[in-house]
C-alpha positions as CSV (number, residue, x, y, z in Angstrom):
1,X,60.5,52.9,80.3
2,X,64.0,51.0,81.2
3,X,64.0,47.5,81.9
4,X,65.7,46.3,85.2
5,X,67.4,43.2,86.6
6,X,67.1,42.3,90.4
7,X,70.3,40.5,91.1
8,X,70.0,37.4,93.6
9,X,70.0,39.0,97.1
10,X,67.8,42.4,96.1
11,X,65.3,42.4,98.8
12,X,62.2,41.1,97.5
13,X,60.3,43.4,99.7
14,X,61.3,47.1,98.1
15,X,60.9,44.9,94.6
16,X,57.2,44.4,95.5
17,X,57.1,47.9,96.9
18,X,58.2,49.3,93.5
19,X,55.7,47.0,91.7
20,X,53.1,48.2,93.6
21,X,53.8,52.2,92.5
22,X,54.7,51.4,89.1
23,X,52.3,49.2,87.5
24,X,54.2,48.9,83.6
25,X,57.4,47.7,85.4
26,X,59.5,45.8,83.4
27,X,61.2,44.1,86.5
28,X,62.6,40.5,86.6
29,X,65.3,39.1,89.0
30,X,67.9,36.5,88.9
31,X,65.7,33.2,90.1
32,X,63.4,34.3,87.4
33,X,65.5,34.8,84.5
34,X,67.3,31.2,85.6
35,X,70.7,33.4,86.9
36,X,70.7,32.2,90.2
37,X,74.6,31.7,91.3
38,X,75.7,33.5,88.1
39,X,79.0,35.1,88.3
40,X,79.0,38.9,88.9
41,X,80.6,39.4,85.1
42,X,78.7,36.9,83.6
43,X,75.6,38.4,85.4
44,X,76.1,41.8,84.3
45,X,76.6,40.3,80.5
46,X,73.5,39.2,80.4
47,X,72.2,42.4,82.1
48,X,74.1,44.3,79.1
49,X,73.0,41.6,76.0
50,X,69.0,42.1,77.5
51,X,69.6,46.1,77.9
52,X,68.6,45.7,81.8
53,X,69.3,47.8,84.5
54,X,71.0,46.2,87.6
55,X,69.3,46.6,90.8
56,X,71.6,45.2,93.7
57,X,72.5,45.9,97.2
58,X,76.4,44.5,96.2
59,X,78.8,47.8,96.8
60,X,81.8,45.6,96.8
61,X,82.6,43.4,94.2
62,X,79.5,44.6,91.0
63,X,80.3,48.1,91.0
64,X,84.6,46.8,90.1
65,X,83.2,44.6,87.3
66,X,81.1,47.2,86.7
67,X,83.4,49.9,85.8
68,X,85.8,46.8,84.4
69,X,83.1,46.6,81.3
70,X,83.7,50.3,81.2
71,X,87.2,50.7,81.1
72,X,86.6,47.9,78.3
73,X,84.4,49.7,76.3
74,X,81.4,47.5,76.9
75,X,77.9,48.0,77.0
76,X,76.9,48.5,80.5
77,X,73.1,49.4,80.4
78,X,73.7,51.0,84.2
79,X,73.6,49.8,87.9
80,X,71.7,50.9,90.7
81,X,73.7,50.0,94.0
82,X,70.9,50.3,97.2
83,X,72.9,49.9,100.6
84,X,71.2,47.6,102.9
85,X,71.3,50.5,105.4
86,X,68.4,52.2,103.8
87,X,64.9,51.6,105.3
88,X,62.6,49.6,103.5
89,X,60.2,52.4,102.6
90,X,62.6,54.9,101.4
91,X,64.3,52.3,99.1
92,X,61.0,52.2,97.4
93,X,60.6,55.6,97.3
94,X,63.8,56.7,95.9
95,X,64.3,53.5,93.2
96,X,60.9,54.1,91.8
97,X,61.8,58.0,91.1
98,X,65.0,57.1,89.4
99,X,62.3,54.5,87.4
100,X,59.6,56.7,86.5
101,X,62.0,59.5,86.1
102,X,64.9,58.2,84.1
103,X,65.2,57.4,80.7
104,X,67.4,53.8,79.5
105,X,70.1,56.5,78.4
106,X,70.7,58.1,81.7
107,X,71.7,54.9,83.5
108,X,74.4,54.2,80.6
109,X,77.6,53.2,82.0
110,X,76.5,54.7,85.6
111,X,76.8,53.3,88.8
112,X,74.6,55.1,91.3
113,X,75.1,54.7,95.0
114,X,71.6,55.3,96.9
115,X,73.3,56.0,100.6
């Protein structure tokens, strides 16, 4: 199974949703890994250096460093960009399919926009 990074600001509430429906979760988030006010690149560098998954509700400025790395030829382990528009439930619902059914290689160097 992937592993996955929570930036900052991801609502705690769909990341104990998700923990609840997918007990081997390898889930930490920013406060945790001591990345609180870390700089979107430097952020998704240590996202990249730990092979982690970015889980963020940031459609403006992650997704352009994002693709940045890209055009740079960088590892970029993938992003998941959840808008805040989506209700609670079906957050959970849709970010634990890509979890369960994703493998680590078919998040590299994606950015995926849940609506």
């Amino acid at each position: 199974m992937a592993l996955f990074l929570a930036d900052e600001n991801f609502s705690h509430r769909i990341i104990r949703g998700v923990r609840l429906r997918i007990k081997e979760l390898d889930l930490v988030t920013a406060q945790k890994a001591g990345k609180s006010g870390t700089r979107d690149p430097e952020l998704l560098e240590w996202a990249a250096d730990q092979n982690r998954i970015l889980l963020t509700h940031d459609r403006q400025t992650i997704p352009k460093h994002a693709y940045d790395r890209i055009r740079a030829h960088l590892k970029m382990p993938g992003i998941i960009v959840v808008s805040t528009n989506l209700p609670v439930g079906e957050a959970i619902e849709v970010v634990s399919m890509y979890i369960e059914y994703g493998e680590m290689n078919d998040f590299d160097h994606q950015v995926i926009f849940l609506p």
